[in-house]
Structure formats: structure tokens, C-alpha cells
C-alpha positions as CSV (number, residue, x, y, z in Angstrom):
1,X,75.5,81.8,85.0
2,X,76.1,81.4,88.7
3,X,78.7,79.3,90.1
4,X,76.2,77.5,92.2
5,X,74.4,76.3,88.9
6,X,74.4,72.4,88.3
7,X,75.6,71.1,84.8
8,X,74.7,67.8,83.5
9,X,77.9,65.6,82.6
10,X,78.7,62.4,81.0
11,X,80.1,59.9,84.0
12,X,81.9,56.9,82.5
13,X,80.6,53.4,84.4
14,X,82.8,51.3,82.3
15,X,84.2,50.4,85.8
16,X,80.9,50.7,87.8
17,X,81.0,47.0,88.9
18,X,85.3,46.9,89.6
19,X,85.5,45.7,93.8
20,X,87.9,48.7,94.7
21,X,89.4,48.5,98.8
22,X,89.2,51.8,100.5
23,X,92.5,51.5,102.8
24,X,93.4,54.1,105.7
25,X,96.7,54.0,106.5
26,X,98.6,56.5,109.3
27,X,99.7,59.9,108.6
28,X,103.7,59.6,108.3
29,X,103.0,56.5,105.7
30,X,100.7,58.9,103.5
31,X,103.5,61.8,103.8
32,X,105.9,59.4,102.7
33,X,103.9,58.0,99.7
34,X,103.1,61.3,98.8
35,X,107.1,62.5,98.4
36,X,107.5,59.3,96.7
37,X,108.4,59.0,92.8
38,X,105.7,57.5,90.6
39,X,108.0,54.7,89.6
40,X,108.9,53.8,93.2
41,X,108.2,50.6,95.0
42,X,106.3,51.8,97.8
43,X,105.8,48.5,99.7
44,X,104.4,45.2,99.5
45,X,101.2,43.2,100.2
46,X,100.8,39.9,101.7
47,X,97.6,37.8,102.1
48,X,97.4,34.8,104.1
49,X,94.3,32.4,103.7
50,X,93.2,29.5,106.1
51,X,90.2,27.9,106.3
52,X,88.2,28.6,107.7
53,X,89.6,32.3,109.0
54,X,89.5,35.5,107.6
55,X,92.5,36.9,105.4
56,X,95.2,37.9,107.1
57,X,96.4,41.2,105.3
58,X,100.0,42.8,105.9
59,X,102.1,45.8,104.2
60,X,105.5,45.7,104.7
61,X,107.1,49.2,103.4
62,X,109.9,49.2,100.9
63,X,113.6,50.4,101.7
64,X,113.4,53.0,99.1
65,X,110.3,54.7,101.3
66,X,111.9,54.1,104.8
67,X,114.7,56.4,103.0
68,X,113.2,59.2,102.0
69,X,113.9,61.9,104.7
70,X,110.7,64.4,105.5
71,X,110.9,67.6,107.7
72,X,110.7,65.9,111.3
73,X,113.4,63.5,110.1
74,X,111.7,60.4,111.6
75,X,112.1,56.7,111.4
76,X,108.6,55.1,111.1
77,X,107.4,51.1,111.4
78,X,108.3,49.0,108.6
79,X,105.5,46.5,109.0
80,X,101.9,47.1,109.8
81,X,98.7,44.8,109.5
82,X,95.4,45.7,108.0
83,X,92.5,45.3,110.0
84,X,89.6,44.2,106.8
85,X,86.1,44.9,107.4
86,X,83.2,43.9,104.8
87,X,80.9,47.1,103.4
88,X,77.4,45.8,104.2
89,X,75.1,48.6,105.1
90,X,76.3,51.2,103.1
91,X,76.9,51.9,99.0
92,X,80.0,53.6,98.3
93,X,82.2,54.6,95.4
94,X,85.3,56.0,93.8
95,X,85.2,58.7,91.1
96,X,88.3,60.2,89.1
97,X,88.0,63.5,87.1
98,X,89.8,64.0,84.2
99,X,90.8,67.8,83.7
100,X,91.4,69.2,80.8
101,X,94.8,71.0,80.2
102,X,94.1,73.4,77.2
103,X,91.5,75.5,78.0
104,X,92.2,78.5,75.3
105,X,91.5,76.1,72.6
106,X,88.8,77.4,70.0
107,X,86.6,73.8,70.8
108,X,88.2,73.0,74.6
109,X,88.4,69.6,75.6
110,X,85.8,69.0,78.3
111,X,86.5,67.2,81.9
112,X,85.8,63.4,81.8
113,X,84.0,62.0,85.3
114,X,85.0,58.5,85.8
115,X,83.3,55.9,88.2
116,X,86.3,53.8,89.2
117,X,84.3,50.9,91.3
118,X,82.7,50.1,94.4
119,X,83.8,49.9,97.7
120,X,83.3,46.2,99.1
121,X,85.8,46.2,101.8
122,X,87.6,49.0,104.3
123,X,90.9,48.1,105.7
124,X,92.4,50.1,108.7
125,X,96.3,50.0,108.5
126,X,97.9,49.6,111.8
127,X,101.8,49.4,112.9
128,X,103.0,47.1,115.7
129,X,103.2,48.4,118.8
130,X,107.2,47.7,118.2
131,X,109.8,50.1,120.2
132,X,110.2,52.6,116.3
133,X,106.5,53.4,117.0
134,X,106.4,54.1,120.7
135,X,109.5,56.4,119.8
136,X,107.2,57.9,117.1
137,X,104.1,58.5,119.6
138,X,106.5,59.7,122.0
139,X,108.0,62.2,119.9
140,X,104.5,63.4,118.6
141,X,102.9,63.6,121.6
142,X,106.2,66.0,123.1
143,X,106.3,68.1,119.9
144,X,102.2,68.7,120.4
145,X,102.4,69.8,124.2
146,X,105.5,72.5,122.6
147,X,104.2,75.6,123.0
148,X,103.4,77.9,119.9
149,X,105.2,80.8,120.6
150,X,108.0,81.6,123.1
151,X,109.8,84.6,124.9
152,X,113.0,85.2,124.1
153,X,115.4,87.6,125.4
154,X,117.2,90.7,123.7
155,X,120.2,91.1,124.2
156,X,121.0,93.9,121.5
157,X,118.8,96.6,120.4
158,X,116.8,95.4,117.8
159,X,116.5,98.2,114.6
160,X,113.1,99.1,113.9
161,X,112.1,99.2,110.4
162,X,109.5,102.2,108.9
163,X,106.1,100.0,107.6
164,X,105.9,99.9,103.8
165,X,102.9,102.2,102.5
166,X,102.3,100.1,99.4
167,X,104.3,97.2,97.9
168,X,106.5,97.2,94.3
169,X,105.0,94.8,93.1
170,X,101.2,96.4,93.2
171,X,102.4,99.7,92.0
172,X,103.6,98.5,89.2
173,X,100.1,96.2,88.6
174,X,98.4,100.1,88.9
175,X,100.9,101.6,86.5
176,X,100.7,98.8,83.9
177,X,96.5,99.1,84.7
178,X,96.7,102.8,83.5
179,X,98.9,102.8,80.7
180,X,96.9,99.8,79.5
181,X,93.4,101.9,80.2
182,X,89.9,99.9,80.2
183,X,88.8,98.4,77.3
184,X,86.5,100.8,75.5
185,X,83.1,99.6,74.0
186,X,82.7,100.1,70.1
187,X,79.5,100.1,68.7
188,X,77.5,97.8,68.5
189,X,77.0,97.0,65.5
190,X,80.8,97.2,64.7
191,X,81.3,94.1,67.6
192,X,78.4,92.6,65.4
193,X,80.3,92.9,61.9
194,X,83.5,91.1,64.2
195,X,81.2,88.4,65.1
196,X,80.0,87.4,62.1
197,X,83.3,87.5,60.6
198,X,84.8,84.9,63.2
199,X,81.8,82.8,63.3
200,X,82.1,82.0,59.3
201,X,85.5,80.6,60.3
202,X,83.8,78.8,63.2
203,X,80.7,77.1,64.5
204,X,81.7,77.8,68.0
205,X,83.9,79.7,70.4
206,X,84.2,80.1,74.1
207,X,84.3,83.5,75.4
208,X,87.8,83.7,75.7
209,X,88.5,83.7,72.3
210,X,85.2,86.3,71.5
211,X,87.2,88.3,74.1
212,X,90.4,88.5,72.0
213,X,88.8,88.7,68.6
214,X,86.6,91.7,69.8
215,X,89.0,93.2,72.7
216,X,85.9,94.2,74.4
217,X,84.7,94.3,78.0
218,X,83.4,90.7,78.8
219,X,80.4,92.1,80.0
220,X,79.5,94.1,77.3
221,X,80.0,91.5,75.0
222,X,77.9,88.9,76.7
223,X,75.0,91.4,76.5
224,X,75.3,91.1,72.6
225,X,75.8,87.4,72.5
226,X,72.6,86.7,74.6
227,X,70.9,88.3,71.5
228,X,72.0,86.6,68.2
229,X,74.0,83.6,70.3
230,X,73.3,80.7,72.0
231,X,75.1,79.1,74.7
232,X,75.8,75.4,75.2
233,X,75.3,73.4,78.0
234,X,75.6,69.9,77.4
235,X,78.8,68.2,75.2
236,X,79.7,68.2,72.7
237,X,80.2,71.9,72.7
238,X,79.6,72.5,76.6
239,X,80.5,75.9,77.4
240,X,80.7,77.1,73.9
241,X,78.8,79.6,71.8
242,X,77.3,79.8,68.6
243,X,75.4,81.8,66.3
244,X,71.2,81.6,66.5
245,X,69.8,79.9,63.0
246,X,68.5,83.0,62.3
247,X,71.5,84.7,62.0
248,X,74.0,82.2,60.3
249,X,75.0,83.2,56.6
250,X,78.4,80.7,56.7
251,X,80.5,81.3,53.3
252,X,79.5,78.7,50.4
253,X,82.4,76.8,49.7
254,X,84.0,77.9,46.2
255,X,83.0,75.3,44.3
256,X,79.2,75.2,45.5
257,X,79.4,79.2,44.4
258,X,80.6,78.0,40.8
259,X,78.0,75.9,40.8
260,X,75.0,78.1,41.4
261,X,76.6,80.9,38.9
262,X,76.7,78.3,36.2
263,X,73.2,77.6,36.9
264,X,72.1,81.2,36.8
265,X,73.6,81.4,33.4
């Protein structure tokens, strides 16, 4: 399959209808949020109602965020207002993805698309024009006009060094490559006998683990899957492979086995 090929998935709408804010808030606030713990107060927000007026949104940002020290060093604006706009003309949403973490498992877990709500309202987070923020501005705009790269003057000489042909760490990749040597294909019908064996144990595998269990060239092998396998699209078993009808012969359990000799007798 191509990367560019489109697989149905299950999407969860159990929060299709949830109002969800879409808030865009300045650079330095996101870099600090970012460094921040997951149990950290980040800040607080404050609606004011009147009648008759729209909401007046602020965000305050919590001591424990004005603290944490980034690479420029900066003090930023502890209080900022939210500018709310209504989404009228236009349908948007949030989606999380759930990715799984154990993907060598013989049945993997597959990722879980979430629809987390609509967007109903877009707030634009703005600081007060307050002297910490022109200080900010001022300092951005000097360290943008810094140019990127400077002269500076020698005054030693400076000792050459003779260019590296090839790295250590890639010569030893090529060494390890050769010892190893390629994979070589076995008959086929000798990667058919290992098959069959691991399928009795299992209904289905990915091709990592028919990788392993065979210890042949992925290629090779999917060329002999495509003919007595096939491949899963759609979940339960997404990704997975498993034995055509025609050539499953599972092990009886024991006491089935009893059964049918007792019969024969």
C-alpha cells in the first residue's frame, strides 16, 4: 500500500455537540505554558457580565508561570484581556488522536480519533499596552534588526583541522551490516510450513511479527502473503493478516479430537 492511500477509521462524536473556545494567545505566553508542569496553575479566568454588554473576558497569569525563566530571560505582562468574537459563518472543530504506544504487539492497539466539540466562539488574547510590554516589543524588535552573522577579528592563528572522510559512527553501522549479511530467502515452501505453524497459534499478525517468525526479507515475504493471506483494513484487526479460508486447518482442541476418535470407534 502507498502512503498516500486513505483508511477508513472510527471517529468518536460522543463530544460532537461540547461548545469548545478556540483562544489565541501571544507567543511568549504559549512558550511559557509549554515549559510548564502539567499540575501547574497556569493562570486564571475572569468573566464579567452586564446587561446588556458583551462579556468582558480577562486572564491574569499565575506567579508560578511569571517564574519560569526561558532562553531570552524575559519578563512578560501579567494581565491580558480577550477580545470574544461569535463563529457565525463558518463550521469548525477540534479533533484529538489517540496513539497507540505498543506497536509490536501480536493484535496492536489501533489509534482512536476523537471529535472534541465545536468551535462557537474565537477569543484573541491581548496584553496591556503597560511599560513590561513596550520593554518586550522593544527588545524583540532590536534582537530582529541583529544581524545573523558577524565579522570578527583573529587575533591568533586559528589551527586548521584535516575534514573527516567518513564518521565512527557509520563505519561501524557498515561493519555491523556485513557481519550481519542480508537476509537470505528460503524456499518457499519452507516460509509456507512457518506460516502455517504460527497462524494455528494465531488468527492474525502484523508483519512485524511474520518478519521475526520467518527472518525473511519483508518483501519477499509479502509476495507469499498476497497469495494464501489476506490483509485487513478496517478494525478490529486494521493492519493485520490472516490466513485465506481456503487455507486454514487450526488445531482441534484436545478434547474435540477425543471426541471424534471415540466416535470413529
Amino acid at each position: 500500500m502507498s502512503k498516500d492511500t486513505h483508511i477508513d477509521r472510527d471517529l468518536d462524536l460522543s463530544n460532537a455537540n461540547r461548545g469548545v473556545w478556540l483562544v489565541k494567545v501571544p507567543k511568549y505566553v504559549a512558550n511559557r505554558w509549554e515549559k510548564a508542569p502539567n499540575d501547574m496553575e497556569v493562570g486564571k479566568l475572569k468573566i464579567t457580565k452586564q446587561q446588556g454588554q458583551k462579556p468582558q473576558v480577562s486572564l491574569t497569569l499565575s506567579s508560578a508561570i511569571l517564574s519560569i525563566s526561558d532562553a531570552a530571560n524575559e519578563n512578560i505582562p501579567k494581565d491580558h484581556r480577550l477580545d470574544v468574537s461569535t463563529v457565525t459563518q463558518q463550521t469548525l472543530g477540534v479533533f484529538s488522536h489517540v496513539i497507540p504506544t505498543n506497536t509490536d504487539s501480536v493484535v496492536p492497539e489501533t489509534e482512536k480519533l476523537y471529535m472534541e466539540g465545536k468551535i462557537v466562539q474565537k477569543l484573541e488574547c491581548r496584553p496591556y499596552a503597560d511599560n513590561c510590554y513596550m520593554k518586550l516589543k522593544l527588545d524583540s524588535i532590536r534582537k530582529a534588526s541583529l544581524p545573523a552573522r558577524k565579522v570578527k577579528q583573529l587575533d591568533r592563528v586559528v589551527q586548521s583541522y584535516k575534514p573527516v572522510s567518513d564518521h565512527k559512527n557509520n563505519i561501524e553501522y557498515m561493519e555491523r551490516k556485513k557481519a550481519e549479511g542480508k537476509k537470505a530467502r528460503d524456499d518457499k515452501d519452507a516460509v509456507l510450513e512457518m506460516l502455517y505453524a504460527a497462524f494455528e497459534k494465531h488468527q492474525y499478525y502484523n508483519i512485524k511479527d511474520l518478519v521475526k517468525i520467518t527472518k525473511q526479507p519483508i518483501t519477499y515475504l509479502k509476495e507469499i502473503l498476497k497469495e494464501v493471506c489476506n490483509y485487513n483494513l478496517k478494525n478490529p484487526h486494521k493492519n493485520m493478516w490472516e490466513l485465506k479460508p481456503e487455507y486454514r486447518h487450526y488445531k482441534q482442541p484436545e478434547s474435540e479430537a477425543k471426541k471424534e476418535d471415540s466416535d470413529d470407534d
